[in-house]
C-alpha positions in Angstrom: -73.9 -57.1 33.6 -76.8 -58.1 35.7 -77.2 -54.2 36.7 -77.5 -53.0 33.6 -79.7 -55.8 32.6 -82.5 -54.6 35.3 -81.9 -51.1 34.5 -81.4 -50.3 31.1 -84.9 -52.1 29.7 -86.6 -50.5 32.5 -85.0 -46.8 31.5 -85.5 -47.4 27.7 -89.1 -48.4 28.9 -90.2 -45.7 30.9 -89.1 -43.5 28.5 -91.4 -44.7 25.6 -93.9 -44.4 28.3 -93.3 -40.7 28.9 -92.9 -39.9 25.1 -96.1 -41.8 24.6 -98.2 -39.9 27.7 -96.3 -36.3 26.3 -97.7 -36.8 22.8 -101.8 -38.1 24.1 -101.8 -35.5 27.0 -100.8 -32.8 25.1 -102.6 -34.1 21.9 -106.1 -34.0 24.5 -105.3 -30.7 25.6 -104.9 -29.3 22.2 -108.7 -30.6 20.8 -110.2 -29.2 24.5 -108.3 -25.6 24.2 -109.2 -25.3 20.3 -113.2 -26.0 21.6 -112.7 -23.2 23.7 -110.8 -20.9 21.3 -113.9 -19.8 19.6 -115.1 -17.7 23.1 -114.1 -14.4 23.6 -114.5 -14.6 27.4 -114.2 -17.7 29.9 -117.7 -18.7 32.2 -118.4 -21.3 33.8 -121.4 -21.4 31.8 -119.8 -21.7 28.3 -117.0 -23.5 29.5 -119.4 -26.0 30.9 -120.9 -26.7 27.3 -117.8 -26.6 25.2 -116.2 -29.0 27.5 -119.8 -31.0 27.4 -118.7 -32.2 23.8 -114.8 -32.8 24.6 -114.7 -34.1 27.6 -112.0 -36.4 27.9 -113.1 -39.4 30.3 -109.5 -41.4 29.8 -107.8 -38.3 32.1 -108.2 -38.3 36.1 -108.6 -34.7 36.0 -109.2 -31.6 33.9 -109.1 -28.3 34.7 -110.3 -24.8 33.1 -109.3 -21.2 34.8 -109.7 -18.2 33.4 -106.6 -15.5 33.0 -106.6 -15.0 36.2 -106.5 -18.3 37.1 -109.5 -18.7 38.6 -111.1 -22.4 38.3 -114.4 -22.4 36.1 -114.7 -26.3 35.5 -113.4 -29.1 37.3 -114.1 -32.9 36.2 -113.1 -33.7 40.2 -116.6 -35.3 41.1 -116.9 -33.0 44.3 -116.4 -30.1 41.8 -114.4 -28.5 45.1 -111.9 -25.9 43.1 -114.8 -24.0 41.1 -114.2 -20.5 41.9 -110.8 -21.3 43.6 -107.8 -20.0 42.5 -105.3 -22.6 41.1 -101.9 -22.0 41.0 -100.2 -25.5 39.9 -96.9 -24.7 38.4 -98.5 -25.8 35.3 -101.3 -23.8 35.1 -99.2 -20.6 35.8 -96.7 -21.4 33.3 -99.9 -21.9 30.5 -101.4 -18.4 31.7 -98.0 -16.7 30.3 -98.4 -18.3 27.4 -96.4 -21.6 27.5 -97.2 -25.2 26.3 -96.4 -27.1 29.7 -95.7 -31.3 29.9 -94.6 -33.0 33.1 -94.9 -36.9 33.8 -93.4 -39.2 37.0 -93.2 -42.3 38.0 -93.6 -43.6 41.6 -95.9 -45.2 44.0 -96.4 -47.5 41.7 -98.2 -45.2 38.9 -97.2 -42.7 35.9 -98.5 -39.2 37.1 -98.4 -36.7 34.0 -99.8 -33.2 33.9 -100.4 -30.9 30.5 -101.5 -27.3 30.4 -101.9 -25.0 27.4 -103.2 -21.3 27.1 -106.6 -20.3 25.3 -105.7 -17.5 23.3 -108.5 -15.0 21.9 -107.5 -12.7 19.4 -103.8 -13.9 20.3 -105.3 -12.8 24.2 -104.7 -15.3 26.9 -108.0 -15.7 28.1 -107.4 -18.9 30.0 -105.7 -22.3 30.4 -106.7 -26.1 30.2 -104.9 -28.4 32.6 -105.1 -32.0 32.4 -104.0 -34.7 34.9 -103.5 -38.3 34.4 -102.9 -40.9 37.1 -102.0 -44.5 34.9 -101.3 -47.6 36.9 -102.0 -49.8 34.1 -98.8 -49.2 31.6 -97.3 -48.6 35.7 -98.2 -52.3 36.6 -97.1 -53.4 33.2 -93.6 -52.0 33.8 -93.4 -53.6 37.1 -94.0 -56.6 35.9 -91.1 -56.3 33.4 -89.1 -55.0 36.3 -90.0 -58.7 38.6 -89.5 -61.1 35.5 -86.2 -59.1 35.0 -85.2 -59.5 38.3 -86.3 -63.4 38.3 -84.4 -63.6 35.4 -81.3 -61.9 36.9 -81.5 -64.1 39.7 -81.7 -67.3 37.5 -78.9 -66.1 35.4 -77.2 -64.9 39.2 -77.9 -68.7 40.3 -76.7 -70.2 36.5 -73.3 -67.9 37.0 -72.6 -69.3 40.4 -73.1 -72.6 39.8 -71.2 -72.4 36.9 -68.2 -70.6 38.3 -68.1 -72.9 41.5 -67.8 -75.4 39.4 -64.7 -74.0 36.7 -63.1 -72.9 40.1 -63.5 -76.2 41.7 -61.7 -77.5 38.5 -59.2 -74.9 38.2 -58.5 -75.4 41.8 -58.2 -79.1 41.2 -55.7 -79.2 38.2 -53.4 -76.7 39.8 -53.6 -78.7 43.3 -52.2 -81.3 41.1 -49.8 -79.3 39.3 -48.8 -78.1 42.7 -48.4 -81.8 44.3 -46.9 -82.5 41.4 -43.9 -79.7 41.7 -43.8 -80.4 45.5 -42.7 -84.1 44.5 -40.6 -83.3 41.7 -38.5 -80.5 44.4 -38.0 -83.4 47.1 -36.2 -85.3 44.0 -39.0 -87.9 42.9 -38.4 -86.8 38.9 -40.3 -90.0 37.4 -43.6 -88.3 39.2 -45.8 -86.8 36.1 -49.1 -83.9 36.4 -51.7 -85.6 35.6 -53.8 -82.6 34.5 -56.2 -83.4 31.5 -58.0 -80.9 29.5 -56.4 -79.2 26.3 -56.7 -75.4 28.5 -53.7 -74.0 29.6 -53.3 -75.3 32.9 -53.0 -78.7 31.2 -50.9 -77.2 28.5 -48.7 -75.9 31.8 -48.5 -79.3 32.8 -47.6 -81.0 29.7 -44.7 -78.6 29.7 -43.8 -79.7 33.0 -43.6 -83.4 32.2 -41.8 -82.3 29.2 -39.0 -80.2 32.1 -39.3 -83.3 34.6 -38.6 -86.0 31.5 -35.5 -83.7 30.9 -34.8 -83.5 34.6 -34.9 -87.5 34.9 -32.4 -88.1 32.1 -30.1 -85.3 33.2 -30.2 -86.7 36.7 -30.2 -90.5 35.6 -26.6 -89.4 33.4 -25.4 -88.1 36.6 -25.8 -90.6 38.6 -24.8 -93.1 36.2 -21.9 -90.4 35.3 -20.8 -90.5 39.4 -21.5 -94.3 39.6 -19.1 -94.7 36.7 -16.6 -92.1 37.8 -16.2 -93.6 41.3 -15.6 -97.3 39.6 -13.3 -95.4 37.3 -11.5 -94.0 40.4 -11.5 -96.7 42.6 -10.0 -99.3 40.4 -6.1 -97.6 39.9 -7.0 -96.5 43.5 -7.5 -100.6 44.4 -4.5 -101.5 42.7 -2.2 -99.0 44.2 -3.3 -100.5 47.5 -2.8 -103.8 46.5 0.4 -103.2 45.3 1.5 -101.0 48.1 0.4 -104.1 50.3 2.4 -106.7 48.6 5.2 -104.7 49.0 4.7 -103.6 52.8 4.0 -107.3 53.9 6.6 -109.4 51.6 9.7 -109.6 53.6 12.8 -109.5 52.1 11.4 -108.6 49.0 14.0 -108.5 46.0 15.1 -105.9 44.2 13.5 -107.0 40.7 10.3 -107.5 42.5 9.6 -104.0 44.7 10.7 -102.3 40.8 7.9 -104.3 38.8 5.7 -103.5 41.6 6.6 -99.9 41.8 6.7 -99.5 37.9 3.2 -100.9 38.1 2.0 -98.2 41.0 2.8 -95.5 38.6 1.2 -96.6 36.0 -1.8 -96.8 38.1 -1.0 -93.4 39.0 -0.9 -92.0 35.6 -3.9 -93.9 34.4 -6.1 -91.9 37.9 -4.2 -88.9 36.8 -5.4 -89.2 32.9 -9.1 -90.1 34.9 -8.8 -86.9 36.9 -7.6 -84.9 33.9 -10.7 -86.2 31.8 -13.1 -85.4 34.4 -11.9 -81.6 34.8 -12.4 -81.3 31.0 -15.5 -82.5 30.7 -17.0 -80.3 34.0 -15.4 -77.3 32.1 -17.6 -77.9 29.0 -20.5 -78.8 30.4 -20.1 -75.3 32.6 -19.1 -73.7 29.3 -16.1 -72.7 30.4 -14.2 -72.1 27.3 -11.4 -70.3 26.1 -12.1 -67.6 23.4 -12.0 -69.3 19.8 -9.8 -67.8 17.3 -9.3 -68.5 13.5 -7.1 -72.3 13.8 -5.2 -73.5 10.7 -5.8 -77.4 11.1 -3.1 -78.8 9.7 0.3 -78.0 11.5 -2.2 -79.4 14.4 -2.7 -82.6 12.6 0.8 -82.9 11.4 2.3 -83.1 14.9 -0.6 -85.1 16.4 0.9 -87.6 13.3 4.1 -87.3 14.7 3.5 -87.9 18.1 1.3 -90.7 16.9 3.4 -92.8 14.3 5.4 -93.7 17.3 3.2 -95.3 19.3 1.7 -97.0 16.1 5.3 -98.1 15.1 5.1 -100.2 19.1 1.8 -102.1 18.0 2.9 -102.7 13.9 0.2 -100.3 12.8 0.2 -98.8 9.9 -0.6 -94.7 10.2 -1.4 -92.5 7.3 -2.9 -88.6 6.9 -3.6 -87.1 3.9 -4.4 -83.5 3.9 -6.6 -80.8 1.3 -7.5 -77.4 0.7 -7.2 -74.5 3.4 -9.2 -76.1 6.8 -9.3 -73.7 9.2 -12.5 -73.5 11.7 -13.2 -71.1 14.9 -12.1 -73.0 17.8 -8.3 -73.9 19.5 -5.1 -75.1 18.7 -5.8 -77.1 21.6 -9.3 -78.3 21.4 -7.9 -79.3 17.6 -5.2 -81.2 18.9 -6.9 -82.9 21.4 -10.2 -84.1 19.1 -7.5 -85.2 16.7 -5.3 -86.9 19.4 -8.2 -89.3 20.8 -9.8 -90.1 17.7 -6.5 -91.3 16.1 -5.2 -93.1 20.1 -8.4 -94.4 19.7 -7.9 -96.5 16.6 -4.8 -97.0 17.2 -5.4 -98.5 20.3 -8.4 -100.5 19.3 -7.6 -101.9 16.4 -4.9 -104.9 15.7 -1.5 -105.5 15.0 -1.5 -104.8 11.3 -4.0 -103.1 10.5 -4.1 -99.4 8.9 -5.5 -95.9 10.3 -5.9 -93.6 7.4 -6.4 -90.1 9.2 -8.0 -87.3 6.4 -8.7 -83.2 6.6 -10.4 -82.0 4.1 -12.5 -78.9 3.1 -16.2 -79.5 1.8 -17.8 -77.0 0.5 -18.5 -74.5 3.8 -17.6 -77.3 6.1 -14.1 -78.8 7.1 -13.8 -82.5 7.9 -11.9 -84.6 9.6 -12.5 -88.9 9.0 -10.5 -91.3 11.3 -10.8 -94.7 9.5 -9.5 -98.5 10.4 -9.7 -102.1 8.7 -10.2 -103.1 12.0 -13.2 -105.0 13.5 -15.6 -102.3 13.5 -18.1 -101.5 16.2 -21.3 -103.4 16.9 -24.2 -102.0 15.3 -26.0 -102.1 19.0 -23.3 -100.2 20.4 -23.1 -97.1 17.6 -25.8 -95.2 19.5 -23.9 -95.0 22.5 -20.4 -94.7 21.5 -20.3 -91.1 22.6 -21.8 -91.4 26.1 -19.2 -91.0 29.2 -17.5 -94.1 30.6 -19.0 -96.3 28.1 -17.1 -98.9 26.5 -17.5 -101.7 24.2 -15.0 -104.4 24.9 -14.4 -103.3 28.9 -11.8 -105.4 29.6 -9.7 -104.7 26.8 -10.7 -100.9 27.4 -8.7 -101.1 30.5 -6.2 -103.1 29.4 -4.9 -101.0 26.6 -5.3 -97.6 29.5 -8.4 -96.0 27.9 -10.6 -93.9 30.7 -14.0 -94.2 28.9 -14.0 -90.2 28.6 -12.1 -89.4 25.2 -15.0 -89.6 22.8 -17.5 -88.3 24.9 -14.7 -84.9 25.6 -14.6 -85.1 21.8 -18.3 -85.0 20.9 -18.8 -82.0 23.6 -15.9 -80.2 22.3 -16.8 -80.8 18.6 -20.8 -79.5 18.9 -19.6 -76.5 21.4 -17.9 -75.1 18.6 -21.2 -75.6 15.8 -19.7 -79.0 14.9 -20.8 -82.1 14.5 -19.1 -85.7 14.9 -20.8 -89.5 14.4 -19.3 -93.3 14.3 -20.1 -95.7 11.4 -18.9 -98.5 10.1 -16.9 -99.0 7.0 -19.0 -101.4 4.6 -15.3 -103.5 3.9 -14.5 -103.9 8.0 -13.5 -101.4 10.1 -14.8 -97.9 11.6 -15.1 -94.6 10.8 -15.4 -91.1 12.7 -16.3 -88.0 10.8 -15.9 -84.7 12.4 -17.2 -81.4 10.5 -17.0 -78.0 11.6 -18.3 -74.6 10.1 -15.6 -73.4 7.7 -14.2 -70.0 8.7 -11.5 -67.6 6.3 -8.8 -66.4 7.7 -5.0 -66.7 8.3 -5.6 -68.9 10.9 -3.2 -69.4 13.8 -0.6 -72.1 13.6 
């Protein structure tokens, strides 16, 4: 940019300058050869007094020759080339009869020459060269050239300053940026960039905060998600011990005794079995490893999760009821089905008291099918709602345990639900008692029973 801002003024320039010296050069030769167009024959004499009334004193130099190019007047004060024979390119060119215009500039000066025949009786009797030697419009253009080149070096000085100072920010913000990954790599995820600006380094860096922010919370649920498995874990694993302790280090322990105790270590067992179980099924959704869904008619699935279940609420003196509507069949498993249904209706069951009534309802709505799980139970506190659905969480621990639950079943029923489009909340019923609603996307077909 800066070349061609001390070049191209400077060309454009010196090329007025050349059209302006062509047009006044040859325009001077023109009047001089038409004031000696009127002779039939070139002296030094005639020449002498018809360039007396044209001479031209702007020009450094003018010569006359005759055909043979002989010099008859020279304005060169010494007057050295009279009856020397010129032979400037110029001049020879004029003698056969061409218009001739040549102009340089260097040294510091425009140097333009101009010849032209005399014709007598369309006769070339002679030619009229005229030199000019300009360091006026030459100064001129140099001192464009120095106040371009003052400018150039302002603007030069402007650019640099300028672009020492965007790199010296650039360089800053993606330090920071850099620190800022460094830190968030050796595990420190509550460390934000602190990169202001609305460019897009800072718009890099507001995306980053936006990955770290996700990589806290997924970290944080880990953790929290280990913390709570280990508990999970070690508690049938502390009373196994203990059991298995009482048992090593009574003597003479009877019968009735080692049996409750025994009875008691496989329950333990089962309960860290259902734990592991759990766990394995909730790592295989989160790594989407998922069997291929097929068309699944819903209800055979619910009527033998009711069967299985009425049973069990038969034990506590609860009262279980399904009602069932319309065609309901979705794209998922028989088994994810069965097992969504199965820990949403163990869940009231278990949860709820002697009693009370689970009403258990499929039903198709418009392209959705849904499934509600309702009790006249206590209900769940309105504080607790939001995290019903997180792993290991519970809202009456104790009794959780008591009654075998591992924490896991309605987290493994939200993932399974929304990995298959659905989607499942908790509410409470405004007369006492919860509700879960599951919906999936609706999808014809035979469905597989």
């Amino acid at each position: 940019m800066l070349l061609l801002l001390n070049t191209y003024p400077l060309r454009v320039s010196q090329d007025l300058v050349f059209r302006s010296k062509a047009t006044t050069l040859q325009s001077s030769v023109s009047v001089m050869v038409y004031s000696l167009s009127g002779l039939d024959r070139l002296t030094e004499e005639n020449v002498s007094q018809a360039m007396a009334v044209v001479e031209e004193t702007g020009l450094s130099r003018i010569l006359v020759t005759d055909s043979a190019g002989k010099v008859l007047y020279d304005t060169r004060e010494t007057n050295d080339a009279l009856g020397e024979y010129s032979f400037y390119t110029e001049i020879v060119q004029a003698l056969l009869g061409n218009d001739v215009f040549s102009s340089s500039y260097r040294g510091g000066a425009f140097r333009s020459r101009a010849a032209s025949p005399v014709l007598y009786q369309n006769q070339i009797i002679g030619a009229v060269y005229a030199y000019e030697y300009d360091t006026e419009q030459a100064a001129l253009l140099e001192g464009l050239q120095g106040n371009l080149l003052r400018l150039s070096a302002g603007i030069a000085v402007v650019v640099l300053c300028l672009s020492g100072l965007l790199s010296r920010a650039l360089t800053r913000k993606i330090g920071q940026l850099l620190t800022a990954i460094r830190e968030v790599r050796e595990g420190a995820y509550s460390h934000r960039a602190e990169v202001p600006g609305r460019d897009e380094i800072a718009q890099l860096a507001q995306e980053f905060n936006s990955l770290t922010d996700r990589l806290q919370t997924t970290e944080n649920a880990r953790r929290r998600f280990v913390s709570d498995a280990s508990h999970e874990l070690k508690t049938p694993l502390a009373a196994i011990r203990l059991l298995t302790d009482s048992i090593l280090q009574t003597e003479n322990i009877d019968r009735e005794t080692a049996r409750e105790f025994v009875t008691d270590i496989g329950q333990e067992a089962e309960r860290l079995s259902r734990i592991t179980e759990d766990l394995l099924r909730l790592t295989r959704l989160d790594s989407n490893v998922l069997e291929r869904p097929v068309v699944v008619d819903a209800l055979p699935v619910l009527e033998q999760v009711m069967r299985m279940m009425s049973l069990v609420a038969q034990e506590k003196g609860t009262e279980l009821t399904y009602r069932a509507e319309g065609t309901c069949t979705m794209l998922a498993t028989r088994d994810e089905i069965h097992q969504i249904i199965y820990n949403l209706t163990d869940n009231a069951v278990k949860y709820t008291p002697p009693g009370s009534t689970v009403q258990v309802s499929l039903f198709r709505e418009g392209d959705q099918v849904v499934l509600t799980v309702e009790d006249n139970g206590a209900g769940i506190p309105e504080e607790d709602l939001p995290r019903i659905f997180e792993r290991f969480y519970r809202v009456d621990k104790a009794r959780s345990r008591a009654a075998g639950g591992t924490g896991l079943g309605l987290a493994i029923v939200r993932d399974t639900v929304e990995k298959r489009g659905g989607t499942v909340e908790a509410a409470n019923r405004p007369g006492g008692g919860a509700v879960f609603t599951v919906r999936w996307p609706w999808r014809e077909g035979g469905g597989q029973t």
